[in-house]
VOZAZA-912148 format. One record per residue (C-alpha): x, y, z; residue in three letters; residue number from 1. Coordinates in Angstrom, 2 decimals. Layout:
VOZAZA-912148
X; Y; Z; ALA; NUM
...
end
This chain:
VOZAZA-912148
148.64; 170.42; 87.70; UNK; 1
147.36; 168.11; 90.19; UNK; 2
143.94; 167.97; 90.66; UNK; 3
143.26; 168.80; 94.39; UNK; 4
140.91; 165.57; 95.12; UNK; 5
143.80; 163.40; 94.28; UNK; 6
146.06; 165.22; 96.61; UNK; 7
143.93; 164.94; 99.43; UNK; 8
143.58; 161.46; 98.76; UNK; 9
146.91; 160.30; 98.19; UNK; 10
148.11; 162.28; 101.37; UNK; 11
145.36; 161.64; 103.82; UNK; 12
146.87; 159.67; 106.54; UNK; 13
149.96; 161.98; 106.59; UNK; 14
147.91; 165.27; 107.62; UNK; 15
148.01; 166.66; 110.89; UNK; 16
144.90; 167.53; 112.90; UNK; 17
145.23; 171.01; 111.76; UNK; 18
145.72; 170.26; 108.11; UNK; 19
142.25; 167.79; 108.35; UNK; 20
140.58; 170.50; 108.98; UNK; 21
141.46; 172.62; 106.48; UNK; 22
140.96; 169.43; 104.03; UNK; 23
137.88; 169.14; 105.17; UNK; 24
136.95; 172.50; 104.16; UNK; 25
138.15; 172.92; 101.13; UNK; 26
136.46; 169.95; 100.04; UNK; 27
133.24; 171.10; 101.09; UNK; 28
133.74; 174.73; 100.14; UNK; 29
135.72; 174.63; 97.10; UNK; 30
133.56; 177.66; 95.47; UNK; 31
135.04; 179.79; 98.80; UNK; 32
138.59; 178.37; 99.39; UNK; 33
139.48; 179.06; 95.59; UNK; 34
139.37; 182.80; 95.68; UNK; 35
140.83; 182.97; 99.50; UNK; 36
144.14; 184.22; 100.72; UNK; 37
146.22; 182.16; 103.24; UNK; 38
145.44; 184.54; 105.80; UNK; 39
142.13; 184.50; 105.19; UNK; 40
141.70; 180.62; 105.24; UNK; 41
143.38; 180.49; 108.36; UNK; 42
140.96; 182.73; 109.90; UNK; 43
137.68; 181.05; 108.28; UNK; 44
139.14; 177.38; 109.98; UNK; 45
140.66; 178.67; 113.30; UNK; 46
144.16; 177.32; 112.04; UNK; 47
147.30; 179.64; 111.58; UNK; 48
148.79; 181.08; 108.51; UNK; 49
151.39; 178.99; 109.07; UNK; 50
150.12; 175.54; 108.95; UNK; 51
147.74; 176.84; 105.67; UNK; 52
151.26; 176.69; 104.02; UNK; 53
152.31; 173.75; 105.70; UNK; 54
148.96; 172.25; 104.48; UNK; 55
149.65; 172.52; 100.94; UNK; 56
153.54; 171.59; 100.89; UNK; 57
152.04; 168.27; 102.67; UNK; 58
149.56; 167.91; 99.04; UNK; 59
152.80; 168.33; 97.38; UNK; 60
152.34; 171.88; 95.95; UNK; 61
154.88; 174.48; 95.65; UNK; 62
153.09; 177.09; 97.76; UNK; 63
150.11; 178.67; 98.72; UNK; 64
149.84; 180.24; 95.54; UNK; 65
149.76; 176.39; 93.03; UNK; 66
147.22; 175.53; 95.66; UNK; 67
144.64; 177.90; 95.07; UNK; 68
145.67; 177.32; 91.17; UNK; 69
144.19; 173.64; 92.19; UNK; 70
141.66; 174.80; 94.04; UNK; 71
140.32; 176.53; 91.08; UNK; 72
140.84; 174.64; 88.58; UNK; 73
138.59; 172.02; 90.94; UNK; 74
135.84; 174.40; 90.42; UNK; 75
135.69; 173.33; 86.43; UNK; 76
134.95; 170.04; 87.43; UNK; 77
132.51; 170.58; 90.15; UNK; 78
130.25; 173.85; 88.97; UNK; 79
127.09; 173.10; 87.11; UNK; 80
126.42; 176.03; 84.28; UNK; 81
124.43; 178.15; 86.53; UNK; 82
127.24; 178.13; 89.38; UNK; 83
129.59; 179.58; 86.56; UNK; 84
127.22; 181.38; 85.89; UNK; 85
127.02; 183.34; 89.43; UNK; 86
130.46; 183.40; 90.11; UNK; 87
131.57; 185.32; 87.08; UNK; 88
130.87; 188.64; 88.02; UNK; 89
128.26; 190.67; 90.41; UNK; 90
127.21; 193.18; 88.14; UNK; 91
124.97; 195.81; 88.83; UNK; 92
123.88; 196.06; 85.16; UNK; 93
124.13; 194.26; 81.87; UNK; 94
126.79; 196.40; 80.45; UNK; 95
128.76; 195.90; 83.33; UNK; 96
128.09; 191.91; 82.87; UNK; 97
129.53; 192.51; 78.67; UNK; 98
132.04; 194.09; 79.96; UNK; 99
133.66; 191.78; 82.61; UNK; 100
132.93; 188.40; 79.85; UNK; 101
134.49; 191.12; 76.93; UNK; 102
137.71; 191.68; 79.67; UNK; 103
138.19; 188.43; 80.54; UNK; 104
137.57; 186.93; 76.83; UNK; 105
140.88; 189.52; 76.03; UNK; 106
143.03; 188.47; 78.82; UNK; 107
142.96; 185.07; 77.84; UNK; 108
143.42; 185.28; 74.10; UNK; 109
146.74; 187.33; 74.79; UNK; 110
147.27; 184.12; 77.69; UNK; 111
147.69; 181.48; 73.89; UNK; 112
150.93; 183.27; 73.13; UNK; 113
152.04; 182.29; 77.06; UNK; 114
150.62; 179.12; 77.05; UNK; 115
151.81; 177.86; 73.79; UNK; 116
155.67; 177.68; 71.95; UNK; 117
155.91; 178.38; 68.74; UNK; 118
157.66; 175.51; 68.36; UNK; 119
154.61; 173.74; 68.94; UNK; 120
152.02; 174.93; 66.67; UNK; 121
154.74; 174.76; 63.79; UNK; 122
154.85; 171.09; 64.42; UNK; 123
151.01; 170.68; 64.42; UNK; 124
150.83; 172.13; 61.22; UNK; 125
154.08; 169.68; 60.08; UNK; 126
151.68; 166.81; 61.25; UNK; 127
148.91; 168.37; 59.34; UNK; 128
150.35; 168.68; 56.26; UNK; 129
151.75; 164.81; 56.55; UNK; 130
148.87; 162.69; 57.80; UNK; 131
146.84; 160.73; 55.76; UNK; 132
143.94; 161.55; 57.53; UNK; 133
142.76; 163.90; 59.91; UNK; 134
140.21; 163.45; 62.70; UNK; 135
139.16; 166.50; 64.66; UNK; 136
136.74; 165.89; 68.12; UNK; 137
135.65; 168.85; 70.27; UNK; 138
134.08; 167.50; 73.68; UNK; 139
130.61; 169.94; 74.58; UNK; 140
130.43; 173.46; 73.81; UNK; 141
134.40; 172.85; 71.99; UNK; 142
132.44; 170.95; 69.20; UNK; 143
131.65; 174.26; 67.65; UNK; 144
135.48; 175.20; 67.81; UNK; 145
135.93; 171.64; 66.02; UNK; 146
133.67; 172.83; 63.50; UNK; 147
134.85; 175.78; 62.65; UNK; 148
138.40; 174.64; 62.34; UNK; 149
138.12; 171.25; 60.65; UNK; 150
135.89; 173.85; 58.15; UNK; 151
139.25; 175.77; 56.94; UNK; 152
141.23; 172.83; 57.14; UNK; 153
138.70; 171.07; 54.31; UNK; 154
140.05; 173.86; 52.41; UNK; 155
143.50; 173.04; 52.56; UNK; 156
143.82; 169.73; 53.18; UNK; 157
142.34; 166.38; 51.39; UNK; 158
141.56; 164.39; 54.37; UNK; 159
139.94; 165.58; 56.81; UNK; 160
137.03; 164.71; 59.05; UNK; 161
134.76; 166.53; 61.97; UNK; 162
133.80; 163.56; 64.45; UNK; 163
130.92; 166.07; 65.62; UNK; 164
129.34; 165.95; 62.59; UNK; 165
129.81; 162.23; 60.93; UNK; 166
126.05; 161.65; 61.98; UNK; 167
126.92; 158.37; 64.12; UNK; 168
128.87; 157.51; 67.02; UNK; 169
132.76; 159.28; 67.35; UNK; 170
134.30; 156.28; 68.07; UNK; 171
132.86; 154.48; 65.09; UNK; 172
133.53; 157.52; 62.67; UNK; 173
137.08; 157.44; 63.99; UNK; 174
137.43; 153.37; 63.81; UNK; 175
139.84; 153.54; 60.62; UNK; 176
142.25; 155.62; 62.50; UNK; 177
145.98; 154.25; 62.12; UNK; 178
149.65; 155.45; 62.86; UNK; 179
149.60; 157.49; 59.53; UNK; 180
146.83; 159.75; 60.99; UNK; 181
146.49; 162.64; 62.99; UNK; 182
143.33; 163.18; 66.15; UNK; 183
142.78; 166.75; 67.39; UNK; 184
140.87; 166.85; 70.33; UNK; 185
139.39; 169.36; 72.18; UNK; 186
138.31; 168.53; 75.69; UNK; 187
137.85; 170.69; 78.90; UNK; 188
136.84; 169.38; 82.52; UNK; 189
134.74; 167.32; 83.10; UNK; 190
136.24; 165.16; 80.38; UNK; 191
133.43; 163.14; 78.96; UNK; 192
133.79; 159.53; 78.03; UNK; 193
133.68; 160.14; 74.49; UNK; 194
136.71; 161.97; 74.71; UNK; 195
139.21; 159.86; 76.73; UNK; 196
137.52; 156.82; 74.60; UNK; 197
139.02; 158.72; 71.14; UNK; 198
142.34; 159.28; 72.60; UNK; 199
142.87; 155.93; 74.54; UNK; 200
141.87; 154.28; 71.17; UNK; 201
143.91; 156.74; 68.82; UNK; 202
146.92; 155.88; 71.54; UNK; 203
146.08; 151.89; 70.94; UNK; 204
146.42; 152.57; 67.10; UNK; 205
149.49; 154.47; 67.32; UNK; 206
148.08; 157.70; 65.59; UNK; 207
149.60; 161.10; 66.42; UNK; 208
147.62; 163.04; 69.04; UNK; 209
147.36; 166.50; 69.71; UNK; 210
145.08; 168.26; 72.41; UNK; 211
143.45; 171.32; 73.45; UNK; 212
142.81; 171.86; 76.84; UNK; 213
142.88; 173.86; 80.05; UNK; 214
146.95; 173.99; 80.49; UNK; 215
149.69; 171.69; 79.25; UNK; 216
149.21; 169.40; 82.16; UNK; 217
146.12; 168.72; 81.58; UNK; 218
144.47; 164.95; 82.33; UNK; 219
144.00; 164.74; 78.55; UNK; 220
147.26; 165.85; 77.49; UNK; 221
149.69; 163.06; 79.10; UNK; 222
149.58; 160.71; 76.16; UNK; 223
149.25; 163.78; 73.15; UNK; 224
152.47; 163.85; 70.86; UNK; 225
151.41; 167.59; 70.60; UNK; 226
149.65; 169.75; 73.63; UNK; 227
147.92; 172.94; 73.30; UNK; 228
146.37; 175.39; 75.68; UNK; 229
143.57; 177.64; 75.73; UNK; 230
142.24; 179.43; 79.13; UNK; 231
138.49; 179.15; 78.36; UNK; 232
137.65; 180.94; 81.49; UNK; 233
136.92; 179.23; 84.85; UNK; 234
133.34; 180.69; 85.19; UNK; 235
130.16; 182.00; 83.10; UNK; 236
128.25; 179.10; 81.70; UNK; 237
130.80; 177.02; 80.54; UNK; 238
133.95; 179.19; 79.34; UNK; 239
134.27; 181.12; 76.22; UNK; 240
135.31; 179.50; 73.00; UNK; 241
137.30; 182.94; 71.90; UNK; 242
140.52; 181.53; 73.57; UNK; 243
139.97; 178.65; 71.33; UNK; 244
138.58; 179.97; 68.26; UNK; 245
141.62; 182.49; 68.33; UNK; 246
144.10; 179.46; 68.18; UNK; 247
142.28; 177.40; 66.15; UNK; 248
142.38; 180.62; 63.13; UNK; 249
146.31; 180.76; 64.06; UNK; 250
146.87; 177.02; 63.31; UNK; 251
144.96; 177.49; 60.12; UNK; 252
146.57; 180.34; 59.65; UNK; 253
150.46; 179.33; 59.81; UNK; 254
149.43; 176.08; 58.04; UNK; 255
148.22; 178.54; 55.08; UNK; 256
151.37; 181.09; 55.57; UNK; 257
154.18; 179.56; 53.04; UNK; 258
152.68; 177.14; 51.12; UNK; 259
152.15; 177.36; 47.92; UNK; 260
149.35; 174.69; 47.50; UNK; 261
147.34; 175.74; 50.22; UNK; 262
147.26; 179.42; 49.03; UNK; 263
146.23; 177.97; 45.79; UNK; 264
143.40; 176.08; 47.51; UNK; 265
142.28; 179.53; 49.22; UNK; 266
142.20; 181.29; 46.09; UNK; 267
140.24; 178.47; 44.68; UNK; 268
137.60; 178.30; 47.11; UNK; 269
137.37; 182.52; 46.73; UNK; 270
136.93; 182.31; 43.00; UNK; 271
134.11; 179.64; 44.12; UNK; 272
132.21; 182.17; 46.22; UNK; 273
132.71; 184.86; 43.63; UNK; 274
131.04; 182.74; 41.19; UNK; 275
128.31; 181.68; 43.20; UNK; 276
127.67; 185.63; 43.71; UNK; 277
128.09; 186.38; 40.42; UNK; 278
end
C-alpha cells in the first residue's frame, strides 16, 4: 500500500481547502488519525464526513477504510520503541499487558496463512533446494529470525550463509552473490540502508530475491522474485518476531516434508546430539 506521505505529496496542489486541513492533521497527528473513524475525524477538524471520504479518494485510496490502513502503517515508520511501546495496550496490570501481546501475537500467526499462497512458499523452497548459495539478512530485531532460520537450513542444505553473523560488513559477506543464488531478506519499516543496499545489489547481480515484510506491497518487496508476509504487530517495542518465527519453521518445514535427503540430514544431525549426550 501506499505510504500516506507520498500521497499527500504527490496530490498536494489538487486538495481542496477542506481536504488541507485534514492533511495537515494527519500529518501532525498520525498516532490519533490512525485509530479514528470518519466521523470522528470530521468532528476533531471541523470538516464533514463527507469530504473525510472525499479526502482520501483525492490520495487515491479506495475508501476510508485503505486510508486508515495507511495511516497506520505510517505509524511503523514514525514511532520510536517507547511510542510502541504506549500505544499497545493501557493495562491496568501486567497480566493484562501478557495477555493483550499473547492475543495479538495469535491473531497474527493465524494472519501467515491469509497473507501468504501456498503457491508461494512451495516455490521458495524450489529456489532453496536449487541455488548454489544461499544468503539470508534480517534488518534489526528480524536478525534473530535470520538466525534461527538460516540455523535449520545449515542442516539441510550445503550452502548457506547468515549475513548477521559473517563478522564483517553484509554487503561484503554477500559480494560473491550471482544469478545462481538465492537472498532472503527480512526487513520491516524503517528499512535501513543495509537492507535496500543487499537487495539493490542482489537485483544488479541478477540473484533470486525473496522478502519478508509487513504485506506483499511492501517498499522492499517490488523487485523480490518471491514475497512473503508476516504482521509483526504495529505497536509494543518493535513488533513480535512470532509472526515470523512461525513462517520461518513452516518454510523449513515443507522444505524438509518429502525429501528424502533432507530427512536424512535431520536424522543425521539427531544421531549427532544423541552422541554428544551419550
Amino acid at each position: 500500500m501506499r505510504r500516506i506521505s507520498e500521497a499527500l505529496t504527490e496530490h498536494a496542489q489538487e486538495l481542496t481547502r477542506g481536504q488541507r486541513v485534514l492533511a495537515a492533521y494527519v500529518t501532525d497527528h498520525c498516532d490519533k488519525a490512525a485509530f479514528m473513524s470518519s466521523f470522528e475525524m470530521a468532528a476533531i477538524t471541523g470538516v464533514s464526513q463527507s469530504t473525510v471520504v472525499r479526502f482520501a479518494a483525492a490520495l487515491g485510496y479506495a475508501g476510508f477504510t485503505q486510508l486508515q490502513e495507511a495511516l497506520q502503517i505510517e505509524l511503523k515508520y514514525r514511532l520510536t520503541a517507547l511510542e510502541r511501546l504506549e500505544l499497545v495496550t493501557d493495562p491496568s496490570d501486567d497480566g493484562e499487558l501478557l495477555s493483550a501481546l499473547s492475543a495479538t501475537d495469535a491473531r497474527n500467526v493465524r494472519r501467515n496463512l491469509e497473507l501468504n499462497t501456498t503457491d508461494a512458499l512451495r516455490n521458495l523452497c524450489t529456489r532453496l533446494m536449487f541455488s548454489s548459495r544461499v544468503y539470508i539478512y534480517g534488518q534489526g530485531f528480524t536478525g534473530a529470525a535470520a538466525v534461527y532460520l538460516a540455523s535449520y537450513l545449515r542442516i539441510l542444505l550445503p550452502n548457506v550463509c547468515c549475513l548477521n553473523q559473517t563478522g564483517v560488513d553484509p554487503l561484503t559477506a554477500m559480494a560473491g552473490i550471482d544469478n545462481g543464488d538465492l537472498l532472503i531478506c527480512m526487513a520491516y519499516p524503517p528499512f535501513s540502508g543495509t537492507a535496500l543496499d543487499l537487495l539493490a545489489y542482489a537485483k544488479e547481480k541478477e540473484a533470486c530475491i525473496a522478502t519478508v515484510s509487513e504485506g506483499n506491497d511492501s517498499a522492499v518487496s517490488g523487485d523480490a522474485d518471491i514475497s512473503l508476509a508476516a504482521e509483526c504487530g504495529d505497536y509494543g517495542i518493535g513488533g513480535s518476531l512470532a509472526p515470523v518465527i512461525s513462517l520461518c519453521c513452516g518454510i523449513v518445514c515443507l522444505l524438509a516434508r518429502g525429501n528424502d535427503q533432507a530427512e536424512k540430514r535431520l536424522r543425521a544431525a539427531q544421531d549427532a546430539v544423541a552422541f554428544i549426550r551419550g
